[in-house]
TORPA-4810 file (N, C-alpha, C, O; in nm, 3 decimals):
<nodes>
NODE_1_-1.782_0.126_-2.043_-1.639_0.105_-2.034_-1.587_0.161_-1.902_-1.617_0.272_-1.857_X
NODE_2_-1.480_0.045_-1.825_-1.468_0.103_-1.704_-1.343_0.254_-1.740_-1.293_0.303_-1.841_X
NODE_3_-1.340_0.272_-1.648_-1.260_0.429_-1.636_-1.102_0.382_-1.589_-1.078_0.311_-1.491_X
NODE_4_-0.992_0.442_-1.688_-0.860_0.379_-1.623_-0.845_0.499_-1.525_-0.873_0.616_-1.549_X
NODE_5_-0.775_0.427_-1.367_-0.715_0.538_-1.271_-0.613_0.439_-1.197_-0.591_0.319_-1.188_X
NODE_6_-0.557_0.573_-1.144_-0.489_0.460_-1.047_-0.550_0.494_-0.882_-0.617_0.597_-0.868_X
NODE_7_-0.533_0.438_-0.804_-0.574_0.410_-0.689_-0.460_0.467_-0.614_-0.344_0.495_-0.646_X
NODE_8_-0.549_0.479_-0.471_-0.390_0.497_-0.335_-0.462_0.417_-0.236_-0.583_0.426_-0.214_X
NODE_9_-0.359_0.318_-0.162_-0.400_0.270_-0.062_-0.283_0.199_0.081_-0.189_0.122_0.061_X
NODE_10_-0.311_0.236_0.170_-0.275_0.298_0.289_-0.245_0.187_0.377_-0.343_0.119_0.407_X
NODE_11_-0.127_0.150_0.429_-0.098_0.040_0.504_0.034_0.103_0.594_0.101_0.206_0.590_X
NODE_12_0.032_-0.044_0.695_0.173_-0.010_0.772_0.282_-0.136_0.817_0.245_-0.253_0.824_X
NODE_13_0.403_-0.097_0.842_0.501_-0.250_0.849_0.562_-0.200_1.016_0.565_-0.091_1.072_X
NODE_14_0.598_-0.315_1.052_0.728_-0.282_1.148_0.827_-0.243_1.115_0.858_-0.173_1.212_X
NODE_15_0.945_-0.231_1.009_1.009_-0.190_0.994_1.014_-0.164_0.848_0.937_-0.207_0.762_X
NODE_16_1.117_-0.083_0.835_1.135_0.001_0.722_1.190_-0.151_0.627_1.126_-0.165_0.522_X
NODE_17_1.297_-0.259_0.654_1.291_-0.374_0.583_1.156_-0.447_0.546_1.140_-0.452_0.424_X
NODE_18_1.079_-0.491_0.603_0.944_-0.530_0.607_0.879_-0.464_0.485_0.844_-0.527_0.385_X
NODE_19_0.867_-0.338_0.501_0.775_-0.247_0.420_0.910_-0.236_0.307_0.873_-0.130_0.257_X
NODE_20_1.026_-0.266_0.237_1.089_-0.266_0.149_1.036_-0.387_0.060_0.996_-0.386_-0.057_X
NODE_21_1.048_-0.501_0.159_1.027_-0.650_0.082_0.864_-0.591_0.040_0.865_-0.576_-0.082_X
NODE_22_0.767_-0.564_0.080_0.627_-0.528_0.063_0.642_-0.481_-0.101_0.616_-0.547_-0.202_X
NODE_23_0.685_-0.364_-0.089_0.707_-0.292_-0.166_0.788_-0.334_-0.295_0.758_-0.279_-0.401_X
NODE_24_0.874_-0.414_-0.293_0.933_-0.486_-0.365_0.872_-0.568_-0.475_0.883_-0.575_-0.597_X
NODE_25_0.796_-0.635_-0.369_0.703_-0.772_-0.414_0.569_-0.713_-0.502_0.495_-0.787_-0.567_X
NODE_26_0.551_-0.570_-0.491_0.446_-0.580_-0.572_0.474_-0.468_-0.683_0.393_-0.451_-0.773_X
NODE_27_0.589_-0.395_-0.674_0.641_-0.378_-0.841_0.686_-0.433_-0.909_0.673_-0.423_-1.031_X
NODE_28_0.761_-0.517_-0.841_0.821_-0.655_-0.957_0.676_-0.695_-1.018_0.639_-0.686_-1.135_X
NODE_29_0.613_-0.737_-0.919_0.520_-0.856_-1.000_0.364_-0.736_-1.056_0.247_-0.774_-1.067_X
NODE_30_0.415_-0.600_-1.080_0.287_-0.524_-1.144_0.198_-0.534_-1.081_0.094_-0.520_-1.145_X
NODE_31_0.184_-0.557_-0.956_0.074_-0.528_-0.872_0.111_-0.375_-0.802_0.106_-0.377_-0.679_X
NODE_32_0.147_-0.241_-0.865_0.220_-0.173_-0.814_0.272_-0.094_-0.902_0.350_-0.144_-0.983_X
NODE_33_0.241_0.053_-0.910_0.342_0.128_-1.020_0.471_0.184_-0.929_0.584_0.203_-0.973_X
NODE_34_0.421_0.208_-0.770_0.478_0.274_-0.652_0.467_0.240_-0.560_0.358_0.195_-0.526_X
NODE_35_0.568_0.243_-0.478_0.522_0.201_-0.321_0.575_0.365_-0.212_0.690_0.363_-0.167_X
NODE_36_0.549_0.400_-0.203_0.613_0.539_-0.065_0.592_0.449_0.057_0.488_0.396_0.094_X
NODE_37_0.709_0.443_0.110_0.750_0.431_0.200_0.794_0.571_0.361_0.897_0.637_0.348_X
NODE_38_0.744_0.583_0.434_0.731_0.703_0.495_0.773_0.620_0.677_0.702_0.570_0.764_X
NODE_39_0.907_0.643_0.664_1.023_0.618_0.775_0.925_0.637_0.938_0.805_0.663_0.940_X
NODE_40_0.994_0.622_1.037_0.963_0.603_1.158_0.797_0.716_1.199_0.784_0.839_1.199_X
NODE_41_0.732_0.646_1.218_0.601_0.664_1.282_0.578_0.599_1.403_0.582_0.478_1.423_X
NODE_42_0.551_0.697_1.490_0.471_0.611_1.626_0.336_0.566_1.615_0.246_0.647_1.596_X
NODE_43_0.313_0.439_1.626_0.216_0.419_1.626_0.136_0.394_1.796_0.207_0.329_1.874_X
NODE_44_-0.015_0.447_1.858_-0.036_0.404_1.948_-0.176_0.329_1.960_-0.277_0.353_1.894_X
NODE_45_-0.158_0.229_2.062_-0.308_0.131_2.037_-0.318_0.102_2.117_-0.256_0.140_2.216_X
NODE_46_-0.439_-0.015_2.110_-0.467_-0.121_2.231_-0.429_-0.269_2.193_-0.487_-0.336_2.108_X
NODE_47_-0.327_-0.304_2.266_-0.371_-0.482_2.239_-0.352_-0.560_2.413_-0.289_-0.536_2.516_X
NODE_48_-0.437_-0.652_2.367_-0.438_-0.753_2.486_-0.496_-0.689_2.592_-0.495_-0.742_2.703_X
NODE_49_-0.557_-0.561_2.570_-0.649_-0.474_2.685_-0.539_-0.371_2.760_-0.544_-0.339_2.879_X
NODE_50_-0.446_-0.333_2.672_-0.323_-0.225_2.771_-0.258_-0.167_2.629_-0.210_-0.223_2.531_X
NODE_51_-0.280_-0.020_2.666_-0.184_0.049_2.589_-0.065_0.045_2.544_0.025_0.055_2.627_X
NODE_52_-0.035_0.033_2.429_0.105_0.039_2.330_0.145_0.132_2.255_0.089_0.236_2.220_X
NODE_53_0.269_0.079_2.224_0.299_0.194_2.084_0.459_0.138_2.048_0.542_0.081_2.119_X
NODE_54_0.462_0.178_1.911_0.533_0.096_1.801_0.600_0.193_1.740_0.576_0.314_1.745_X
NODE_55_0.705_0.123_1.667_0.760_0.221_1.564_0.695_0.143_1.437_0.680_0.021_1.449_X
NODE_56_0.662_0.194_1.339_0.597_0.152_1.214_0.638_0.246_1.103_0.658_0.364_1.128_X
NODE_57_0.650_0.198_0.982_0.632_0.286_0.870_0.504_0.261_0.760_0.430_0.163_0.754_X
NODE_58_0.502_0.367_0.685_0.353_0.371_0.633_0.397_0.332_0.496_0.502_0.368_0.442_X
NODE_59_0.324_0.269_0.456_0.343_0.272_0.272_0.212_0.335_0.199_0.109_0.367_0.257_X
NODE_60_0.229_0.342_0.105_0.113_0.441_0.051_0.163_0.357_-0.077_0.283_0.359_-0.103_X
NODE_61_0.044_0.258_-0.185_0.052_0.211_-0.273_-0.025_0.220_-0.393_-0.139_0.173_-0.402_X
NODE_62_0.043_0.287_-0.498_0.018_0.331_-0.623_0.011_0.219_-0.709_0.110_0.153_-0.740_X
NODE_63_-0.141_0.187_-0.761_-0.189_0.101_-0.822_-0.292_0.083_-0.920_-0.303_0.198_-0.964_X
NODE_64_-0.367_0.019_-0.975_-0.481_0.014_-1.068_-0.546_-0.064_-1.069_-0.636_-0.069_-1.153_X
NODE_65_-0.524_-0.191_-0.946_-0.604_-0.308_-0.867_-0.701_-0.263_-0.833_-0.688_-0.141_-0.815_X
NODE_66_-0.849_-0.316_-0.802_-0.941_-0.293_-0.735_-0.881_-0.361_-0.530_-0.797_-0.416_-0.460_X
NODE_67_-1.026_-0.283_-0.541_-0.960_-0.310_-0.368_-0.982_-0.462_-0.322_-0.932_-0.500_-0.216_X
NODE_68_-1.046_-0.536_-0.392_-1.080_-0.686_-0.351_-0.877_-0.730_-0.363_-0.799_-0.761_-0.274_X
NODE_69_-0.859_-0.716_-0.498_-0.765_-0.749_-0.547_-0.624_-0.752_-0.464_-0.549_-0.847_-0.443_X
NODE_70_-0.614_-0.634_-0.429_-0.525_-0.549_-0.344_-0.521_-0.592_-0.232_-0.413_-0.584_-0.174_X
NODE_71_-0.640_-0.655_-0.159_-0.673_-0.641_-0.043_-0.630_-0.832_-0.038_-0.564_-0.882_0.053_X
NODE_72_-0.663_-0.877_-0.107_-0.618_-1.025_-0.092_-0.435_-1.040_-0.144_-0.370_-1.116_-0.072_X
NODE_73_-0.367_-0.979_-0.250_-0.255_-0.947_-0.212_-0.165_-0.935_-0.078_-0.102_-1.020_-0.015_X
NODE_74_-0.176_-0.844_-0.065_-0.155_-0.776_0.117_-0.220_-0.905_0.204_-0.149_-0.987_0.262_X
NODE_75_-0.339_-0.907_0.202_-0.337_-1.012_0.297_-0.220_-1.148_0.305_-0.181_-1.211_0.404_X
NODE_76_-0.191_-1.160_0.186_-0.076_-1.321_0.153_0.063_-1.264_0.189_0.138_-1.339_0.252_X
NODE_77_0.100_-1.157_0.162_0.260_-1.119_0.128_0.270_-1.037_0.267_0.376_-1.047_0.328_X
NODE_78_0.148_-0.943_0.330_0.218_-0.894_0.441_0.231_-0.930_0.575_0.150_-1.000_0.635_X
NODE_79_0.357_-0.873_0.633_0.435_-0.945_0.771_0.323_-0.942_0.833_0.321_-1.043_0.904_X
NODE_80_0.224_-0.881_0.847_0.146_-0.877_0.996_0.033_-0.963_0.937_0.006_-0.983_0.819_X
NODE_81_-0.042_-1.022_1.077_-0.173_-1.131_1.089_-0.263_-1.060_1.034_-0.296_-1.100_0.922_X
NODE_82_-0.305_-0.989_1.064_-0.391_-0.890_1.074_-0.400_-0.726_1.033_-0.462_-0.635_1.088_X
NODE_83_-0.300_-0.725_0.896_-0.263_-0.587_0.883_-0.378_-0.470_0.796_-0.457_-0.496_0.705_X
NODE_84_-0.357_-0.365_0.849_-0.439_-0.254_0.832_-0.462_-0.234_0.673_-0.362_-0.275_0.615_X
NODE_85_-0.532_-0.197_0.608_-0.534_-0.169_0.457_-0.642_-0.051_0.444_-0.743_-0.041_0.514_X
NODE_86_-0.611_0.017_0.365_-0.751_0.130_0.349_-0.716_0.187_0.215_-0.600_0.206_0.180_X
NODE_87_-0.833_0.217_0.133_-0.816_0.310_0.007_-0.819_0.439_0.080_-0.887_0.462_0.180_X
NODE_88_-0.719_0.540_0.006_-0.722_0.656_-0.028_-0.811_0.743_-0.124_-0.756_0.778_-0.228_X
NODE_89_-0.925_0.779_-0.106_-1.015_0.820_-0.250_-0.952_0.941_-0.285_-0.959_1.042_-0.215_X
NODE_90_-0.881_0.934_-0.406_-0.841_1.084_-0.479_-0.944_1.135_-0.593_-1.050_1.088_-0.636_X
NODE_91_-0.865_1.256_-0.627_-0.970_1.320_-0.772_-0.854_1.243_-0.854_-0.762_1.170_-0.819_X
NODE_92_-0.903_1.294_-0.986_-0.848_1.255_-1.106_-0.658_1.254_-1.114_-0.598_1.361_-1.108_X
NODE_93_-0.615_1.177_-1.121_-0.473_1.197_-1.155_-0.412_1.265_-1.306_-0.454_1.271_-1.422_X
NODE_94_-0.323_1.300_-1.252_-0.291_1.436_-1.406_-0.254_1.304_-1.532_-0.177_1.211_-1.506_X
NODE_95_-0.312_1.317_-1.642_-0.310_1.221_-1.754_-0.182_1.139_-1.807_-0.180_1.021_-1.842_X
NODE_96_-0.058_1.248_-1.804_0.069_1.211_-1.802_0.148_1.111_-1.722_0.237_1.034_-1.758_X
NODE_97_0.091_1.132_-1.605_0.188_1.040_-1.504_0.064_0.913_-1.517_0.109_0.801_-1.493_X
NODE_98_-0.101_0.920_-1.556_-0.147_0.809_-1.578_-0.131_0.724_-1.681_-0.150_0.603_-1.691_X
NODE_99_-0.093_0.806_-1.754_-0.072_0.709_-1.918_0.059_0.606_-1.871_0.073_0.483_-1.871_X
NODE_100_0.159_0.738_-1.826_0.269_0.618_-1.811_0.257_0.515_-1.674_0.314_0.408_-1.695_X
NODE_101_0.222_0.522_-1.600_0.146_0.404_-1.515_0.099_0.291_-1.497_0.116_0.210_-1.406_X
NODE_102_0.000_0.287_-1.643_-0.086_0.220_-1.688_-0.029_0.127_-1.786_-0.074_0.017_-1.816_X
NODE_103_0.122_0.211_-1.855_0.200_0.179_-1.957_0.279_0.060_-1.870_0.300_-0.056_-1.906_X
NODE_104_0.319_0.130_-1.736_0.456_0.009_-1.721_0.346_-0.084_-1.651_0.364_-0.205_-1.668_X
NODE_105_0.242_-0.047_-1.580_0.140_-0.169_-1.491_0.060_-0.317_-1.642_-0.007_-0.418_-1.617_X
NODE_106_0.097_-0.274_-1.757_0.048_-0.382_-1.855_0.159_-0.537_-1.873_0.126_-0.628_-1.950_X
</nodes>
């Protein structure tokens, strides 16, 4: 029997609207118990072979999807071509806040 948990997994938007609609779209539709949203971040990189940098915000998404699942989600619904995704590996989540989780994610 698989093991119920919930998951964390790690993405980013251009703007704080962007990462609202994100976030939106996947508690409505239970792909999602949470979304954190975490306001202005610099982001710095490479594109096109020359240094950049962005304002971005991070979401951090509280879930019980596997990562295939999750990961093809995000790919359809988010603003960017090519956007970043990563699991978070945690320990055990405290039973209380999983029961009810699991309760509203059915």
């Amino acid at each position: 029997m698989k093991k119920k948990t919930i998951k964390l997994f790690y993405t980013t938007c251009g703007s704080f609207k962007d990462g609202k609609v994100l976030a939106k779209k996947l508690v409505s539709n239970k792909e999602a118990v949470c979304v954190n949203i975490i306001k202005n971040v610099e982001s710095f990189f490479i594109e096109e072979k020359k240094y950049a940098s962005s304002r971005e915000v991070i979401l951090i998404i509280k879930t019980n999807l596997e990562r295939q699942k999750i990961k093809k989600i995000i790919k359809f619904i988010h603003p960017y071509k090519t956007p970043f995704l990563a699991e978070i590996k945690i320990g055990e989540v405290n039973k209380k806040y999983l029961d009810w989780a699991l309760k509203v994610l059915r």
